[in-house]
DRENBABA-513289 format. One line per 10 residues: number of its first residue (from 1); their letters; for each residue x, y, z of C-alpha. Coordinates in steps of 0.2 Angstrom, whole numbers, padded with zeros to 4 digits. Example, Ala and Ser with C-alpha at 12.3 -4.5 7.8 and 13.67 -1.06 7.14 Angstrom:
residues 2
1) as) 0062 -0022 0039 | 0068 -0005 0036
END
This chain:
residues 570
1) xxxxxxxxxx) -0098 -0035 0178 | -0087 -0049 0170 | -0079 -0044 0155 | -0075 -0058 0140 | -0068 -0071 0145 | -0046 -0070 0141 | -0048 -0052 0138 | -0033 -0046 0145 | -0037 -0025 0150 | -0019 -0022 0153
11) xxxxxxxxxx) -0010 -0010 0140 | -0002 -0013 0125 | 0019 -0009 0124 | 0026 -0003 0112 | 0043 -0011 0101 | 0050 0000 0090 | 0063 -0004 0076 | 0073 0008 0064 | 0081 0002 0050 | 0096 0012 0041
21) xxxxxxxxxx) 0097 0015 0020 | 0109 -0005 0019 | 0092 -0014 0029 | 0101 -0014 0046 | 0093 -0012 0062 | 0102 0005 0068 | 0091 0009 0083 | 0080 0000 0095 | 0067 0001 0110 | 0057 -0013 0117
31) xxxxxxxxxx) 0049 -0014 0133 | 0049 -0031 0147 | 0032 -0034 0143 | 0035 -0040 0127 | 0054 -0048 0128 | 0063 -0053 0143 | 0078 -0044 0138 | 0074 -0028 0132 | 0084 -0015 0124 | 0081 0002 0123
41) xxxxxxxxxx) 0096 0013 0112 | 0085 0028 0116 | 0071 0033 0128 | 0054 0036 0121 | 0042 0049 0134 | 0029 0049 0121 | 0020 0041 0105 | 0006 0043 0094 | 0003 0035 0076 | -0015 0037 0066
51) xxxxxxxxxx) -0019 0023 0053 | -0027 0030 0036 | -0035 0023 0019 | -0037 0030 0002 | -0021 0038 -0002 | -0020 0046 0018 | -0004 0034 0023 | -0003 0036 0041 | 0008 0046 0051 | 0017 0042 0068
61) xxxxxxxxxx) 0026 0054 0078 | 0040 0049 0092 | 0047 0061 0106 | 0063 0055 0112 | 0072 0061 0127 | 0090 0064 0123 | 0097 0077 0137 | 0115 0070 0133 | 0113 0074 0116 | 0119 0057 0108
71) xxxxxxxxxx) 0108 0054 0095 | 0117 0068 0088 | 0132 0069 0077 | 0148 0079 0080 | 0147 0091 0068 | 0146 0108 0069 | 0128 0106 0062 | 0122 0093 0074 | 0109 0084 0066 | 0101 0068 0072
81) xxxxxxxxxx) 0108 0053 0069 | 0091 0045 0066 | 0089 0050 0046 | 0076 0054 0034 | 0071 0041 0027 | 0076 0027 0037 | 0063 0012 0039 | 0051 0013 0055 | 0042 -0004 0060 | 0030 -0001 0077
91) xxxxxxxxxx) 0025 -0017 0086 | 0012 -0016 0101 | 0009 -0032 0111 | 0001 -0035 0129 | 0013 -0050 0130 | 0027 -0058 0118 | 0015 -0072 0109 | 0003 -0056 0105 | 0014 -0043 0098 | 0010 -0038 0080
101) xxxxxxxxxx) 0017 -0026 0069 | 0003 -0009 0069 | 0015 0003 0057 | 0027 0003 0045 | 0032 0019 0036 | 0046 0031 0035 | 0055 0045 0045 | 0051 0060 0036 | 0060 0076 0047 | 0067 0077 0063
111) xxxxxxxxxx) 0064 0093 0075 | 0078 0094 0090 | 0069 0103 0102 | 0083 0113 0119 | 0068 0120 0132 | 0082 0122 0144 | 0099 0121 0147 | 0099 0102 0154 | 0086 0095 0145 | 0084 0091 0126
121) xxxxxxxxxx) 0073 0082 0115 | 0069 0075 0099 | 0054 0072 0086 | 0052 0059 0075 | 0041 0062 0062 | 0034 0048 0050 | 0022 0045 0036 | 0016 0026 0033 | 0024 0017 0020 | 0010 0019 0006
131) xxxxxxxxxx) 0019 0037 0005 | 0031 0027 -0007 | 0019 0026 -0019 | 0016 0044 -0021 | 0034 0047 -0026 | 0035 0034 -0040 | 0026 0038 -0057 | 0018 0029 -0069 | 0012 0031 -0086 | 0001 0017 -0089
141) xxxxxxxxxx) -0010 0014 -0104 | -0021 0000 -0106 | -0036 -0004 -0119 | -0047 -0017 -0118 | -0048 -0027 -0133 | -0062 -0026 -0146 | -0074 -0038 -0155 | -0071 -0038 -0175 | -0081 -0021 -0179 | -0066 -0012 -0169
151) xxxxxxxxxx) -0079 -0003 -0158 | -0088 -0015 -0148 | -0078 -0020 -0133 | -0072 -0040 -0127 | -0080 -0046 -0112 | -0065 -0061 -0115 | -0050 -0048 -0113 | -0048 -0045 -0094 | -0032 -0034 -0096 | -0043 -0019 -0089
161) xxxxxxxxxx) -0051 -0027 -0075 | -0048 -0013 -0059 | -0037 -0028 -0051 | -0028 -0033 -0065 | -0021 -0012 -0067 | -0015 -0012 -0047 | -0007 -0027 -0050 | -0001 -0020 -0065 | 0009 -0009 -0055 | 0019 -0019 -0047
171) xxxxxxxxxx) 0021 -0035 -0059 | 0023 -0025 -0075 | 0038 -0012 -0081 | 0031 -0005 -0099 | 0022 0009 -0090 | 0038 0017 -0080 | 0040 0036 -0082 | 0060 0030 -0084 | 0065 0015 -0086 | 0082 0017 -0080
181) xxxxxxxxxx) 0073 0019 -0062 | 0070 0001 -0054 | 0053 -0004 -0051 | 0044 -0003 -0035 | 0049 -0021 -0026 | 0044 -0017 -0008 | 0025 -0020 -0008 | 0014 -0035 -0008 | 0003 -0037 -0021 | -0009 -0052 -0021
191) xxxxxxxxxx) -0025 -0055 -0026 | -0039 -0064 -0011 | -0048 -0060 0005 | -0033 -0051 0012 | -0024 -0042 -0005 | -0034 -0037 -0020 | -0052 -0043 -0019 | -0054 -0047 -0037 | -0076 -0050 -0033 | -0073 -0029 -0029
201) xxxxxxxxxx) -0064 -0024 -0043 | -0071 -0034 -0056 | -0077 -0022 -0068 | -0064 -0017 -0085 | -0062 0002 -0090 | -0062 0001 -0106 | -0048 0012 -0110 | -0030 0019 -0097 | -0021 0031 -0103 | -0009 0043 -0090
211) xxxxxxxxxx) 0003 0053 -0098 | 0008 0056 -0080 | 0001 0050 -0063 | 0009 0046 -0044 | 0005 0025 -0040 | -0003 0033 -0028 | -0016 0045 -0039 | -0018 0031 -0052 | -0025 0017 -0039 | -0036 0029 -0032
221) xxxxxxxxxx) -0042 0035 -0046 | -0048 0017 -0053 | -0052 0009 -0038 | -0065 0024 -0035 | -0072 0019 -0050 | -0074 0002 -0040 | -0083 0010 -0026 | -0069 0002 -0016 | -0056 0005 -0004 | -0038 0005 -0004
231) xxxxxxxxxx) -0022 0005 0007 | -0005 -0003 0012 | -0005 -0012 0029 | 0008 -0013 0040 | 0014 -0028 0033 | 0016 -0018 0016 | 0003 -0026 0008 | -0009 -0017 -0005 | -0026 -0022 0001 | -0041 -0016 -0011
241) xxxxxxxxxx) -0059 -0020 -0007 | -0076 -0015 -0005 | -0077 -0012 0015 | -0097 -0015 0016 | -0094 -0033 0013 | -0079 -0037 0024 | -0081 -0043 0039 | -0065 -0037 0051 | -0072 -0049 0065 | -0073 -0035 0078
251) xxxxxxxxxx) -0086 -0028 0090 | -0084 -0012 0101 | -0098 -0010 0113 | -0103 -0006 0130 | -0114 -0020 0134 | -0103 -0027 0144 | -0116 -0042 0148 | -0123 -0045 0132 | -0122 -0061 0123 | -0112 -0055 0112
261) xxxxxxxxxx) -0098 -0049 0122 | -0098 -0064 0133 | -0095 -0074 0117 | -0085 -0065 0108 | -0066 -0067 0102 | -0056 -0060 0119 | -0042 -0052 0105 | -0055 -0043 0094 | -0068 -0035 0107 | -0065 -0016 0113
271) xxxxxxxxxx) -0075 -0008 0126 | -0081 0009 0124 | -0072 0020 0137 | -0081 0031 0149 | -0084 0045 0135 | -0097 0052 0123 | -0102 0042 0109 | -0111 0052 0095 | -0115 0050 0076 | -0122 0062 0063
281) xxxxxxxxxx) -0133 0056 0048 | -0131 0068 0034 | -0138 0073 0016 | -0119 0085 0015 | -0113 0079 -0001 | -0123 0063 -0002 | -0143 0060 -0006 | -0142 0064 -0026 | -0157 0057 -0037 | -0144 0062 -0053
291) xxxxxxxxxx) -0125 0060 -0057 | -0117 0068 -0074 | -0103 0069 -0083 | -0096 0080 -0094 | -0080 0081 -0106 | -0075 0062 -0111 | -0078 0055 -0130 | -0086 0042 -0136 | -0074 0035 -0150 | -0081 0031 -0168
301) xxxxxxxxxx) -0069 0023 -0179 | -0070 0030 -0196 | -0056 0026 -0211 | -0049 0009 -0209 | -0040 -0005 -0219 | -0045 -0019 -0210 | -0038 -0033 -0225 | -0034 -0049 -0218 | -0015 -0045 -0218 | -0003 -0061 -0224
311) xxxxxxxxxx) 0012 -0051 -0222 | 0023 -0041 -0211 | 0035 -0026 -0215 | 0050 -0024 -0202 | 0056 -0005 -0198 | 0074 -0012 -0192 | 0080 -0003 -0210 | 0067 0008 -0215 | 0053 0021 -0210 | 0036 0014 -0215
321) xxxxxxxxxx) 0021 0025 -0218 | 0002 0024 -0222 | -0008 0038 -0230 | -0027 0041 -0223 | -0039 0055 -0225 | -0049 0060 -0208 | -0066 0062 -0212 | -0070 0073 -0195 | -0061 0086 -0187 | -0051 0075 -0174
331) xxxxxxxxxx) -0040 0061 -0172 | -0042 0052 -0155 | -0033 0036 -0157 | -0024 0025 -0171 | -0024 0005 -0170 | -0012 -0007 -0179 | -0005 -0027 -0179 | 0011 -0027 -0177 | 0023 -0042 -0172 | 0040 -0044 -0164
341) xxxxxxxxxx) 0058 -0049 -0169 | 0068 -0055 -0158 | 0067 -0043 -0140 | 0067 -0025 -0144 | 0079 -0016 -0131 | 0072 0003 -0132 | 0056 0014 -0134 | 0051 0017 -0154 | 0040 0031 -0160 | 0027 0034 -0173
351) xxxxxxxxxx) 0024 0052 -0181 | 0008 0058 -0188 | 0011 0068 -0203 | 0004 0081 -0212 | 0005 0078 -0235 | 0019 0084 -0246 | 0008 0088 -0258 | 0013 0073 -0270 | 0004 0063 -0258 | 0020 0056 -0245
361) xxxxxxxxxx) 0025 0060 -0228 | 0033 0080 -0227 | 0046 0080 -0216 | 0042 0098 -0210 | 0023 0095 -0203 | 0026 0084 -0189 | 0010 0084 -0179 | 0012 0073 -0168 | 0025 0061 -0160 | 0022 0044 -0151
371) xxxxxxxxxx) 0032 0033 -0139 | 0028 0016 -0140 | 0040 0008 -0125 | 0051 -0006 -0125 | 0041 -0014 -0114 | 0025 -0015 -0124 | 0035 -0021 -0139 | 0042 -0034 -0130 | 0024 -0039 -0124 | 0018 -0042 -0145
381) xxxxxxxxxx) 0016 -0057 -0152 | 0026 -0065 -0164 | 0012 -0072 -0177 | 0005 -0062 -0193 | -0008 -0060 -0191 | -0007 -0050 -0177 | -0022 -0045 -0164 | -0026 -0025 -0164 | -0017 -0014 -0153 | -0022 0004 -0151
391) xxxxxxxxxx) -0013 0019 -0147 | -0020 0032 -0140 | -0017 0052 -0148 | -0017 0060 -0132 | -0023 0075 -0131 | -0031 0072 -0146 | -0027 0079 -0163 | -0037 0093 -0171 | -0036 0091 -0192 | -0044 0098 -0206
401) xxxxxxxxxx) -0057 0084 -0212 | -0054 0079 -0232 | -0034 0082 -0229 | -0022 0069 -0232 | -0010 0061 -0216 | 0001 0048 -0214 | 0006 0038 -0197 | 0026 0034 -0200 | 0031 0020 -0191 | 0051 0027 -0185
411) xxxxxxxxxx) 0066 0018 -0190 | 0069 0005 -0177 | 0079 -0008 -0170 | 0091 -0022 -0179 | 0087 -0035 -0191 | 0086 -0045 -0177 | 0079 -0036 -0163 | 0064 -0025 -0170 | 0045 -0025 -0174 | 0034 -0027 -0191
421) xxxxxxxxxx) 0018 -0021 -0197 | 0004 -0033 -0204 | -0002 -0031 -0221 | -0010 -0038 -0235 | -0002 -0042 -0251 | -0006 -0035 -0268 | -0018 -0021 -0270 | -0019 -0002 -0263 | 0000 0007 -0257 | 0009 0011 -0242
431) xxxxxxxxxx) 0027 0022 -0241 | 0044 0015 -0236 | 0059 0026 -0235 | 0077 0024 -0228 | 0081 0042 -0221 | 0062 0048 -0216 | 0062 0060 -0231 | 0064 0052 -0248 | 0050 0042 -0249 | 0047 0024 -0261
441) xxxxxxxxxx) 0030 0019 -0263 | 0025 -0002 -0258 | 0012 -0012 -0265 | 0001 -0019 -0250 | -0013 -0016 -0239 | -0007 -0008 -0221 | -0017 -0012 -0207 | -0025 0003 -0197 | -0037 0011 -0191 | -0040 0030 -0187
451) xxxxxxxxxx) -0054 0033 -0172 | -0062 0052 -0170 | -0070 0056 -0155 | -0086 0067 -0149 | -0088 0076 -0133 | -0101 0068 -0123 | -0112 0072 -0109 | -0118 0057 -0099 | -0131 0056 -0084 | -0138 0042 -0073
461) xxxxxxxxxx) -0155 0044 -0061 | -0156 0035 -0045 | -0173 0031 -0048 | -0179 0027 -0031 | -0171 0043 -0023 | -0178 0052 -0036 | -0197 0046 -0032 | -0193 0052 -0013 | -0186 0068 -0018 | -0196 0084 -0022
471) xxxxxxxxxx) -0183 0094 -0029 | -0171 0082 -0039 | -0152 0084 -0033 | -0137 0085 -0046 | -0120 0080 -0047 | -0105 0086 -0059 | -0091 0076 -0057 | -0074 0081 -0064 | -0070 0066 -0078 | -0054 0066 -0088
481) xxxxxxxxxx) -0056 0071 -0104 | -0046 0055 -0111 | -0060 0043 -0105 | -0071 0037 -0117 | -0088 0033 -0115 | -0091 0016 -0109 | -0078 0021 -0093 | -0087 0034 -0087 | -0105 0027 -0088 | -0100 0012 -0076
491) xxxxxxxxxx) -0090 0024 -0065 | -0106 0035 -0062 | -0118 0020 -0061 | -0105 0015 -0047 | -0104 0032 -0040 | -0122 0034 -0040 | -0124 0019 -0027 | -0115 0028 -0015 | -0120 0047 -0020 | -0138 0042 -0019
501) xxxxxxxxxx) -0137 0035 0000 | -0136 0045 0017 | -0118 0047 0025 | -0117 0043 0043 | -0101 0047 0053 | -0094 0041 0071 | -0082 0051 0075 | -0069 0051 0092 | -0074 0032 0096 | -0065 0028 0113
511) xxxxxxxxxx) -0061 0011 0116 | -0048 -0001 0125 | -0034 -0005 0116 | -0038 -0022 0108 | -0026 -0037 0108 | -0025 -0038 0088 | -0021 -0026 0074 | -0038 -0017 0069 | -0037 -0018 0050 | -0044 -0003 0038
521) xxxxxxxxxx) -0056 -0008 0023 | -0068 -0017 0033 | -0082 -0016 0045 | -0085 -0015 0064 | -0099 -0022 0073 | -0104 -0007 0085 | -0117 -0009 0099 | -0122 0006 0113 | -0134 -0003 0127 | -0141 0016 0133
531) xxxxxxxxxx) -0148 0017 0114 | -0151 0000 0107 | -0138 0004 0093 | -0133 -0010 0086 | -0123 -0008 0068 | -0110 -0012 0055 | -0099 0003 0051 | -0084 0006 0039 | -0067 0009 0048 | -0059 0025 0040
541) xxxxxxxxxx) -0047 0026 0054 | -0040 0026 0071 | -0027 0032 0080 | -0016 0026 0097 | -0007 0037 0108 | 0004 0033 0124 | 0015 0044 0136 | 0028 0038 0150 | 0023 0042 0168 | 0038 0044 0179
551) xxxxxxxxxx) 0043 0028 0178 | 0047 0023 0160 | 0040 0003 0160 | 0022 0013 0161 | 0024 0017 0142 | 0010 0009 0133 | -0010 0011 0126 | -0023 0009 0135 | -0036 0016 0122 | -0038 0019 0104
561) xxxxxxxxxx) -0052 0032 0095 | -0058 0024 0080 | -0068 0037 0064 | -0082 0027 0058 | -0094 0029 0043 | -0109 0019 0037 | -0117 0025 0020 | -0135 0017 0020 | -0152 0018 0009 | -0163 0034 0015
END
């Protein structure tokens, strides 16, 4: 039976290149299938890397053979010589013009392995570069603007758009835990086809706020709310999108006569091995007709001094401070205008304070303090008057209704280098005070605005499932409790797409090692010819595996075993 034309069945070699902590190439293997010089600064008997999405990195594994024991040091201690944390690039390639680079990570431990007296050996264990971002943390918070009545939200500010946060990430520094750490520089972050697909992420959450998160934790978490995938490719490259609707231009099938397979691209067809082929359609943890939510707020702004301000008040010599009366038993978040002087170099704080009893800040009833980094005030505007920026009061503050508060803006800055508060001349009061505790009263009308927020439960019906179902199936999902409501009804309404569907899984696909990279995110066009299957399915992942025969040019793939899944309507 004639196979596609240019398909080449031979195996795939392997090149492997480890970098040391300056960038330089330390150590190297590479095979004369792929160069005509090879060099090999160690002999590898066996290899085995699995490719993951969704916050699963990958992992590779290496067993070196090192019976002369020079990829140890001289110590006493005798540890290998290959370290933790040193770059690992794999490249597989059935000829030099094909190669390609398959993983990119990092060595993570090394285990010296003495069966015998003449024979020793080493293995390399490594964790795909996305692992990075689960060691950096963020502490992002983002609000998407709002209309003139403080409560609706702008469809015109896209600052909360899914692909807007990711790239957020990377392109942005005022959300660093420490900003004496450098930023992440090592990934790719663009948005298209092959980066961030801003058509699947297009949807805002109307409110961030992580008082502590890994990269890793907070891109999950949003792009879940996307109904999208995520991971980093072996080219480093973030790659967010909705697998359904990309195509990754492969076909794995046993029809080796087909139409298909005779016309296919000889780099992206794979052949399903003499093995079993099976797949399970399931209701596990899928098929429900309702989703809900429970423990987020739905905000309601309630005292407010919303004047057009014509003036702004600079803290560079002074604490400012504007009284306000909660009319509920919370405080959720506060907003302001403020503006900019010059670049301000270090994070600020604001206070909320409990009264004196003569109707100014006390000094001794701090109730809350809040950072506001150098980073955001670098970002404000320059022009009274200013647009609205909230701040959230995280967890949120329980008070007394009817009692008297002030927010105090903290002494900041230099007369050069601060930020002011918009107010309106003439009319009501606000406090300024040079030391934080001897307060002097101003004549003018502070900007702000105090939100409260109620406990919510929310719940959406997949109406069609619900008509096919005779007992109606529930969800709870857990929803953090900083989320306000307009976030978590598009995050169900999205879930429920998916929860409402059957889950089928493909698991231990065997097929021949294909000429080009198999990317993750995407689908795979399966056909079986015993069955008359013929679908798209999601790759979750796959895995390669190679062992040397006696001689070591044998080393190479011949197979990879792909995990499928296809969520479809019952």
């Amino acid at each position: 039976m004639t196979l596609t034309p240019s398909f080449d069945p031979t195996e795939s070699a392997p090149e492997i290149y480890i970098y040391d902590y300056d960038g330089t190439i330390a150590y190297t293997y590479t095979t004369s299938k792929t160069q005509s010089s090879p060099v090999q600064n160690f002999r590898l008997t066996d290899l085995q890397f699995t490719i993951q999405a969704n916050g699963s990195y990958g992992h590779a594994t290496l067993m070196l053979e090192d019976n002369a024991g020079v990829l140890l040091d001289t110590s006493a201690r005798k540890k290998c010589l290959i370290k933790r944390e040193y770059d690992i690039q794999i490249y597989l390639g059935k000829n030099n013009a094909g190669r390609a680079r398959w993983f990119y990570g990092k060595v993570k431990s090394s285990v010296i392995i003495r069966p015998g007296t003449a024979s020793q050996r080493i293995q390399l264990n490594c964790v795909g570069w996305g692992e990075v971002l689960k060691a950096k943390i963020t502490t992002i918070k983002r609000n998407q603007a709002k209309t003139s009545n403080g409560i609706d939200l702008d469809a015109t500010d896209t600052s909360t758009k899914v692909y807007e946060l990711i790239d957020d990430m990377f392109s942005d520094t005022d959300h660093l835990f420490d900003n004496n750490i450098a930023p992440i520089s090592t990934f790719t972050h663009t948005t298209g086809a092959e980066g961030i697909c801003t058509e699947c992420t297009d949807i805002s959450l109307a409110n961030i706020n992580e008082l502590g998160n890994t990269y890793a934790g907070f891109i999950s978490r949003v792009v879940g709310t996307a109904n999208a995938d995520w991971h980093i490719n072996a080219d480093r490259r973030i790659v967010v999108r909705d697998p359904i609707n990309h195509d990754s231009g492969f076909l794995i099938t046993n029809n080796l006569a087909g139409i298909d397979a005779q016309n296919w691209d000889s780099g992206k067809i794979m052949y399903i091995k003499d093995s079993p082929i099976a797949w399970d359609d399931s209701s596990y943890d899928t098929m429900y007709s309702w989703i809900h939510a429970y423990g987020h707020f739905a905000p309601s702004l309630g005292v407010k001094e919303e004047s057009t301000p014509d003036a702004a008040d600079n803290v560079d010599d002074e604490y400012v401070s504007v009284p306000f009366t909660p009319l509920v038993d919370n405080v959720f978040k506060v907003a302001f205008r403020m503006t900019k002087t010059g670049t301000p170099a270090t994070n600020a704080t604001m206070e909320i304070r409990g009264d004196d009893g003569t109707g100014k800040p006390n000094n001794n009833d701090i109730r809350r303090t809040i950072v506001i980094t150098k980073e955001i005030l670098q970002a404000l505007g320059t022009t009274t008057p200013a647009p609205w920026f909230e701040v959230p009061v995280s967890p949120k503050l329980e008070v007394t209704p009817g009692e008297v508060l002030h927010i105090v803006f903290v002494k900041y800055g230099t007369a050069s280098h601060t930020y002011n508060v918009n107010y309106q001349a003439g009319g009501s009061h606000y406090h300024v005070s040079s030391d934080g505790i001897t307060w002097n009263t101003s004549t003018g009308k502070l900007n702000f605005r105090v939100y409260d927020a109620k406990r919510l439960h929310t719940s959406v019906e997949n109406t069609n499932l619900s008509k096919i179902l005779t007992e109606q199936r529930e969800k709870l999902l857990p929803i953090r409790a900083d989320l306000e409501e307009q976030t978590v009804r598009q995050a169900l309404l999205i879930a429920g797409e998916t929860l409402g569907r059957e889950r089928r899984v493909y698991e231990d696909v065997i097929a021949t090692m294909p000429e080009d990279r198999v990317p993750l995110s995407s689908y795979i066009r399966l056909q079986d010819l015993q069955t008359g299957l013929d679908i798209k399915a999601t790759i979750v992942s796959y895995s390669v595996e190679m062992h040397a025969g006696d001689a070591e040019t044998n080393i190479g793939a011949t197979s990879i075993k792909l995990t499928l899944d296809d969520i479809h309507a019952i």
